[in-house]
DRENLOMI-860842 format. One record per residue (C-alpha): residue in one letter; x, y, z. Coordinates in nm, 2 decimals, decimal comma, padded with zeros to 4 digits. Layout:
residues N
ATOM res   east  north     up
ATOM   a      X      Y      Z
...
//
This chain:
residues 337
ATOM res   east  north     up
ATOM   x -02,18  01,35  00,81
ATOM   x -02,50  01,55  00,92
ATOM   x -02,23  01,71  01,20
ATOM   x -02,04  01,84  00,89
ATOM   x -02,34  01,97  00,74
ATOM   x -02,42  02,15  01,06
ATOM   x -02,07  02,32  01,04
ATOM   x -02,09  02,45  00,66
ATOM   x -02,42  02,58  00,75
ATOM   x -02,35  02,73  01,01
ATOM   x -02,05  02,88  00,89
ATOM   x -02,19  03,04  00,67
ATOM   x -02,45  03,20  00,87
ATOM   x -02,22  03,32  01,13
ATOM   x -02,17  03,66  01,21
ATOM   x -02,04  03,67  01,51
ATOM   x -01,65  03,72  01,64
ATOM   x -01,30  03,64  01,48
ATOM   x -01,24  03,29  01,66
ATOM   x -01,49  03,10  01,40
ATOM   x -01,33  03,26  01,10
ATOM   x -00,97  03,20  01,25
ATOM   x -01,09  02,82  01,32
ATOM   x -01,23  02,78  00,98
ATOM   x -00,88  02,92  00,81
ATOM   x -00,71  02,73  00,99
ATOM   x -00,81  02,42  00,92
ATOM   x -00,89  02,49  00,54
ATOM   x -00,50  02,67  00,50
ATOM   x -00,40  02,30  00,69
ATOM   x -00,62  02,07  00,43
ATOM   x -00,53  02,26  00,13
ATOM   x -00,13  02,26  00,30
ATOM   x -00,17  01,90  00,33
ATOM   x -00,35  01,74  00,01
ATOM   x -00,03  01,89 -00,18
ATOM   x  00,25  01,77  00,07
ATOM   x  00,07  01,39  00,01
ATOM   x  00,14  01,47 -00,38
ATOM   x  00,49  01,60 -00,32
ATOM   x  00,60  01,37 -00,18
ATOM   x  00,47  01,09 -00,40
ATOM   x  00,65  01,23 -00,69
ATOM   x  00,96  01,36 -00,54
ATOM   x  01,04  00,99 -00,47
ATOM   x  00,95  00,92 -00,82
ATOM   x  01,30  01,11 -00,92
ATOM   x  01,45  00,77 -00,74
ATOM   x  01,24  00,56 -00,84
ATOM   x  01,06  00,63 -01,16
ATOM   x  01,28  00,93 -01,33
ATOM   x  01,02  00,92 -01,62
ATOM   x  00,74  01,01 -01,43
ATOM   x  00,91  01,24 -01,20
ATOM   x  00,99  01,42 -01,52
ATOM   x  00,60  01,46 -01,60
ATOM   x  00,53  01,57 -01,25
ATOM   x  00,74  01,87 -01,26
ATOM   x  00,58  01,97 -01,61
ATOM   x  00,26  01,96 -01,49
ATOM   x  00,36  02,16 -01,18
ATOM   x  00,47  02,40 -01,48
ATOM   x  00,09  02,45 -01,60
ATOM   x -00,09  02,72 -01,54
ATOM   x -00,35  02,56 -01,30
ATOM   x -00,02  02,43 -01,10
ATOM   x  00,08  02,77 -01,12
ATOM   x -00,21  02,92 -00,95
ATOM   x -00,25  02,65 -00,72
ATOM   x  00,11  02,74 -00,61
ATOM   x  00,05  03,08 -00,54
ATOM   x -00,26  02,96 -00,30
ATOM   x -00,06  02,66 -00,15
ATOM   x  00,20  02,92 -00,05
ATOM   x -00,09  03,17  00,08
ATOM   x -00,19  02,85  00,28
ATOM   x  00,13  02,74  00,42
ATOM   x  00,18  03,14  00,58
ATOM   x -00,14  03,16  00,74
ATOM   x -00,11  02,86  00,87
ATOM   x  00,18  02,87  01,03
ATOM   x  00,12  03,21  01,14
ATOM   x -00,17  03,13  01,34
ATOM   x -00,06  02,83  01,43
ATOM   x  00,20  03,02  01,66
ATOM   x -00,09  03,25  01,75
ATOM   x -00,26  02,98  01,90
ATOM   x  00,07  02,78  02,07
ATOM   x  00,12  03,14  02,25
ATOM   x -00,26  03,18  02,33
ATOM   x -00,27  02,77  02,44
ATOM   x  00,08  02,89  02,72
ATOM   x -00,08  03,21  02,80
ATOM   x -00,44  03,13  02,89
ATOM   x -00,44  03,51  03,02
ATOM   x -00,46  03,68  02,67
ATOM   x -00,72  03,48  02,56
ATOM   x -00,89  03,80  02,56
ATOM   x -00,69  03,93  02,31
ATOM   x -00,74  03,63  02,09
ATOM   x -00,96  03,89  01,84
ATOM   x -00,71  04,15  01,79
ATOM   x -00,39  03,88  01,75
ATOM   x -00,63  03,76  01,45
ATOM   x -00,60  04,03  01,31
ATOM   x -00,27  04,04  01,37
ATOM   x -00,22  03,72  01,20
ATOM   x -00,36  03,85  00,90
ATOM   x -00,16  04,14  00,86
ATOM   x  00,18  03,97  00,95
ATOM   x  00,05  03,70  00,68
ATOM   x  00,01  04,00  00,45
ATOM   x  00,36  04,14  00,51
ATOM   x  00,49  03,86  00,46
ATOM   x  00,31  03,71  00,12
ATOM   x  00,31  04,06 -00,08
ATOM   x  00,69  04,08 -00,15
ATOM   x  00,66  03,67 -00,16
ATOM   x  00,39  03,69 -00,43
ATOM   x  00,61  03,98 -00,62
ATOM   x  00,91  03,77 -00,63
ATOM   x  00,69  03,46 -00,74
ATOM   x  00,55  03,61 -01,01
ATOM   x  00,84  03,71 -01,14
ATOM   x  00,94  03,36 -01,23
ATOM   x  00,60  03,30 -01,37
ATOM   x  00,64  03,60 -01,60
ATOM   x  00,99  03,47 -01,74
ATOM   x  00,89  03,13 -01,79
ATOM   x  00,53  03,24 -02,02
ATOM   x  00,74  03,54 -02,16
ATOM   x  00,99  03,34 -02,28
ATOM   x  00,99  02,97 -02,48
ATOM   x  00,88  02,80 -02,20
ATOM   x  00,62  02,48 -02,32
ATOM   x  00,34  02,40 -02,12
ATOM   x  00,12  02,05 -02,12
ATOM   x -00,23  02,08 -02,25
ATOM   x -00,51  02,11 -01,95
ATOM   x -00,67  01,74 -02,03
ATOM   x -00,29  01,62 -01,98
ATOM   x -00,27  01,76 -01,65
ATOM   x -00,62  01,66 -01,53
ATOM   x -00,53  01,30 -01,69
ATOM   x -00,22  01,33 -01,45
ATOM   x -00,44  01,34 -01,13
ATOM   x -00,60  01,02 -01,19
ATOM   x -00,37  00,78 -01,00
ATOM   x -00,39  01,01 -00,69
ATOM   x -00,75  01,01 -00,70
ATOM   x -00,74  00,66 -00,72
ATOM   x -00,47  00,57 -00,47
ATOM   x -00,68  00,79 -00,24
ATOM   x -00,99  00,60 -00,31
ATOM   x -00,80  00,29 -00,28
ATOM   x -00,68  00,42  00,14
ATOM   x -01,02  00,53  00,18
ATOM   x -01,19  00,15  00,09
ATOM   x -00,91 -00,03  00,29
ATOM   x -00,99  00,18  00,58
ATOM   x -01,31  00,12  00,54
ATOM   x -01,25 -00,21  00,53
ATOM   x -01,00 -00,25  00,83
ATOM   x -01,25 -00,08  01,07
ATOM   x -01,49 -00,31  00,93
ATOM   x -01,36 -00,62  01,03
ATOM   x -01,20 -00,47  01,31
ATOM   x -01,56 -00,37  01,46
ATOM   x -01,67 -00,73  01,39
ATOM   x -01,40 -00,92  01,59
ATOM   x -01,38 -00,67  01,87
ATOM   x -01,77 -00,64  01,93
ATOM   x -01,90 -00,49  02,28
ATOM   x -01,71 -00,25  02,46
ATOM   x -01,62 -00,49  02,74
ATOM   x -01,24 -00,27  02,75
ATOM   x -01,41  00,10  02,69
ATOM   x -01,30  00,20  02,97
ATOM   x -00,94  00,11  02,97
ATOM   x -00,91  00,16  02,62
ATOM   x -01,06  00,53  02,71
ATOM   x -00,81  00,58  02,99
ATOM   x -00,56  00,49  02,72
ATOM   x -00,66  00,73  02,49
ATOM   x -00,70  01,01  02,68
ATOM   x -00,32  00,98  02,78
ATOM   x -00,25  00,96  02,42
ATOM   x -00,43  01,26  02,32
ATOM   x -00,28  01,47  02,54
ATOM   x  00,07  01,35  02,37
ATOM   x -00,06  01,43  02,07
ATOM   x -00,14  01,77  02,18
ATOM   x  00,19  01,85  02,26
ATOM   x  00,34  01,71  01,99
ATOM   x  00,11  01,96  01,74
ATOM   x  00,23  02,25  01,93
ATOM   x  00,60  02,14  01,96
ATOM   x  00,60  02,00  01,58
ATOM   x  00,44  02,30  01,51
ATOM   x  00,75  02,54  01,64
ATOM   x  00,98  02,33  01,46
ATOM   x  00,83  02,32  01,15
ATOM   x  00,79  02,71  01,06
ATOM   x  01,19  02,75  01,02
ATOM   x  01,25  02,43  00,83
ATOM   x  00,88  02,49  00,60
ATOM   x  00,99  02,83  00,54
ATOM   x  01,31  02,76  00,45
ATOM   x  01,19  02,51  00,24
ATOM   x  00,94  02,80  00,05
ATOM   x  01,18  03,04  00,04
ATOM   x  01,48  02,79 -00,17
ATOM   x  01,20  02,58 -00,42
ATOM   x  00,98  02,87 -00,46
ATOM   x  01,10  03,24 -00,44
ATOM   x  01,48  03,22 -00,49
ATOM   x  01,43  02,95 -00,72
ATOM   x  01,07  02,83 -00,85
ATOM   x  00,94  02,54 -01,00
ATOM   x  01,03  02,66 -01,37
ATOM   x  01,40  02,68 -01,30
ATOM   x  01,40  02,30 -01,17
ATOM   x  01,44  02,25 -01,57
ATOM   x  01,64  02,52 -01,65
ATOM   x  01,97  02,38 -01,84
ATOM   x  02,31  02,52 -01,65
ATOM   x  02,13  02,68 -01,41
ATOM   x  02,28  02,70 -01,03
ATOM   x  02,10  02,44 -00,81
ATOM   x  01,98  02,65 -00,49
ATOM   x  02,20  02,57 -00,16
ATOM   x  02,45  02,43 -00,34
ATOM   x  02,74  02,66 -00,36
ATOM   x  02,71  02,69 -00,75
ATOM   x  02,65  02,35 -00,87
ATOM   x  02,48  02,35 -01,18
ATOM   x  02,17  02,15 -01,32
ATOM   x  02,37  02,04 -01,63
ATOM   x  02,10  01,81 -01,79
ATOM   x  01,81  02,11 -01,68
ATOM   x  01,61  01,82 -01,55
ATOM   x  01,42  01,81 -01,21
ATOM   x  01,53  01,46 -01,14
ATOM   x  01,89  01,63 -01,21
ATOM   x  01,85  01,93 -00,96
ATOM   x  01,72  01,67 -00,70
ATOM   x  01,99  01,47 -00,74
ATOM   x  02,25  01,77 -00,74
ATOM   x  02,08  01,90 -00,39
ATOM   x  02,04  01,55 -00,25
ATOM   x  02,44  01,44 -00,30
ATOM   x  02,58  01,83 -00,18
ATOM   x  02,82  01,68  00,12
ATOM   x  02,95  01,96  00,37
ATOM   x  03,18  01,82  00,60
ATOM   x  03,07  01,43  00,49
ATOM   x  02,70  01,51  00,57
ATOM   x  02,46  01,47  00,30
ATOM   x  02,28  01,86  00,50
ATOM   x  02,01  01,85  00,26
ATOM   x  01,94  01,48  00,26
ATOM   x  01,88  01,52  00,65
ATOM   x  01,73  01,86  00,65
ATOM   x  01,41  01,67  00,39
ATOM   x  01,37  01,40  00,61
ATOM   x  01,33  01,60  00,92
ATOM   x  01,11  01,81  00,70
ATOM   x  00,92  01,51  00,61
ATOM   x  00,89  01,32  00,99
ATOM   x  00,76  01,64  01,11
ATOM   x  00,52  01,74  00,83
ATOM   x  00,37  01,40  00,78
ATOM   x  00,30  01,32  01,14
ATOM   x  00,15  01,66  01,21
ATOM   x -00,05  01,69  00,89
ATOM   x -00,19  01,33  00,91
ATOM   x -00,26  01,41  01,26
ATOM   x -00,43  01,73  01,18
ATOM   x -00,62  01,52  00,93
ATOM   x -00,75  01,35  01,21
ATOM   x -00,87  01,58  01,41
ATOM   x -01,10  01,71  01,12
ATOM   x -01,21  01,35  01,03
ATOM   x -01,27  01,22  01,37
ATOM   x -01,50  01,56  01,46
ATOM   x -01,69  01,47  01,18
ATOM   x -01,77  01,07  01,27
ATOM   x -01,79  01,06  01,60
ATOM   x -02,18  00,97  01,63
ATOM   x -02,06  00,66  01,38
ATOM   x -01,75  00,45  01,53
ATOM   x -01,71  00,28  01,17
ATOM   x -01,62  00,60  01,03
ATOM   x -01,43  00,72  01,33
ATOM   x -01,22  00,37  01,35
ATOM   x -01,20  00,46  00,95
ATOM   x -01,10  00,78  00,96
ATOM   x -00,80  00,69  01,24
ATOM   x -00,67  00,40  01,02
ATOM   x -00,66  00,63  00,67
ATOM   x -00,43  00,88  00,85
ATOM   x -00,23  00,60  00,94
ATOM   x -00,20  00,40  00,64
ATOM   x -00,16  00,75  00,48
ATOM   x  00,11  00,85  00,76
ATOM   x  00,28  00,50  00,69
ATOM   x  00,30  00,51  00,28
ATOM   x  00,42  00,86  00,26
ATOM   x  00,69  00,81  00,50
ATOM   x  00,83  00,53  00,34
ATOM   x  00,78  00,63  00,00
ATOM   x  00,99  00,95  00,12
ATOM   x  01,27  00,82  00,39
ATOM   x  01,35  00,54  00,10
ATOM   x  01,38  00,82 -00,16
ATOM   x  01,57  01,00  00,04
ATOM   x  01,85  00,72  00,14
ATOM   x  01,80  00,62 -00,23
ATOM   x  02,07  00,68 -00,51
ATOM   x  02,02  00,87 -00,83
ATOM   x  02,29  00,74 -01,08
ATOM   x  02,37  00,82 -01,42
ATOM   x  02,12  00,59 -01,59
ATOM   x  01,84  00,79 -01,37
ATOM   x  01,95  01,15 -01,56
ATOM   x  01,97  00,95 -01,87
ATOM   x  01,62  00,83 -01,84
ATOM   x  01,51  01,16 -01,70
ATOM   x  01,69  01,37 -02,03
ATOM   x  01,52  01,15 -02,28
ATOM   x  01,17  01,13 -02,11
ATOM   x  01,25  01,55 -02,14
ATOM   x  01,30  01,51 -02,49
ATOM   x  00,95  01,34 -02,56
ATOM   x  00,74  01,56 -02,34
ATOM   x  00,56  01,79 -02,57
ATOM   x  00,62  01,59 -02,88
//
């Protein structure tokens, strides 16, 4: 804790060159990338398994606060990947390290290019959802929404705890350190290929992701009625339900193969493994002067790694059937009674 301290404070009162405010971007675009992925995945599976609540998801998605947070999530994702392949190319090229200001820069202004024309497009859905009869939950409704993530969260955070706990007590000593550091290093250094590999694959599929569920179609036209379902080849959202257009997208076959099934769950391995493993990183900086914490922090990222995957991959080989729209179109009917 006092290290984190340390690096706010001294964050702040740096002045010095680009790498600290690149390092600090970095991470913060990664966090704030990551803390949504965790929610969207939880309720994405909900449109399998709990059509109700998936329908109550997407309305708060629909609020305004959603709505700004969208616009920064998006922000995030850019710069993120952006410099992420600044610092892959930088990590193979140890010679332009001395160039590693000016690609900053560089970063920034690609991220720019890139997020002005994004942010246009964006806001044009925004606009013809508000500007039109578009209904939007009350801000207490949305904040009441949060709750079971914040305690789920809590919940990880107190079994880690827990685990490392009574993990420290039956190990004791350090009678294996140094095997179990040998170990570890070899580990580490997969790990640090597998950021900058994962890394290269993600951007295509991420972006491709951003550019289908939020600038040719946003989150406001997930409940439009008869409106074409993105990728699809003209299939329409009949019901104008989310769990409908999830459904519509999920079940598109081309050639036999469910492309859209597979393309989410490559998505989803990639993400999760290199986000939670991000989230490491950050944690494990942060606690290593206390090995309860540190032991903590590993086994949160794991249990973390562990639910999300499951909750998605089972989502994801799951079946949405006709009772699941009709559940969906009547919790859409009660909404904003």
């Amino acid at each position: 804790m006092t290290s984190l301290v340390i690096t706010v404070r001294e964050s702040l009162r740096y002045r010095g060159a680009t790498g600290q405010w690149s390092w600090i971007l970095h991470r913060l675009a990664g966090l704030g990338t990551l803390l949504f992925l965790i929610l969207h995945v939880i309720d994405t599976s909900w449109a399998v398994f709990y059509p109700e609540k998936y329908v109550e998801a997407i309305a708060t998605y629909q609020s305004p606060l959603f709505t700004i947070g969208e616009f920064a999530l998006v922000a995030a994702v850019v710069y993120h990947a952006i410099n992420g392949l600044r610092i892959i190319l930088l990590d193979y090229r140890p010679d332009l390290w001395q160039y590693q200001g000016r690609a900053f820069y560089i970063v920034l202004a690609i991220s720019a290019i890139i997020l002005v024309p994004v942010f246009i497009l964006m806001f044009g859905h925004v606009l013809n959802f508000y500007g039109g009869e578009g209904s939007v939950l009350p801000l207490g409704d949305v904040l009441v929404a949060q709750l079971p993530f914040v305690a789920g969260f809590a919940a990880a955070i107190l079994a880690a705890l827990l685990y490392s706990l009574i993990y420290g007590l039956l190990a004791g000593g350090n009678a294996a350190a140094t095997a179990s550091q040998l170990r570890g290093s070899s580990l580490e250094r997969f790990w640090w290929s597998f950021m900058r590999i994962s890394g290269l694959l993600i951007v295509p599929l991420v972006f491709g992701h951003l550019a289908m569920m939020h600038i040719l179609q946003g989150v406001f036209d997930l409940t439009a009625q008869a409106q074409t379902v993105v990728g699809t080849g003209g299939l329409v959202n009949e019901t104008g339900t989310a769990v409908e257009f999830v459904a519509t997208r999920w079940n598109l076959l081309v050639g036999g193969v469910a492309i859209w099934r597979i393309y989410d769950c490559a998505l989803l391995l990639l993400v999760v493994l290199h986000g939670l493993n991000g989230l490491r990183y950050v944690l494990t900086d942060y606690t290593t002067q206390t090995p309860l914490l540190r032991r903590a922090s590993v086994y949160l990222c794991v249990i973390t790694a562990v639910v999300l995957l499951a909750l998605g991959v089972g989502a994801l080989i799951g079946t949405i059937d006709q009772g699941a729209l009709q559940m969906a179109a009547d919790a859409a009917s009660r909404l904003y009674e």
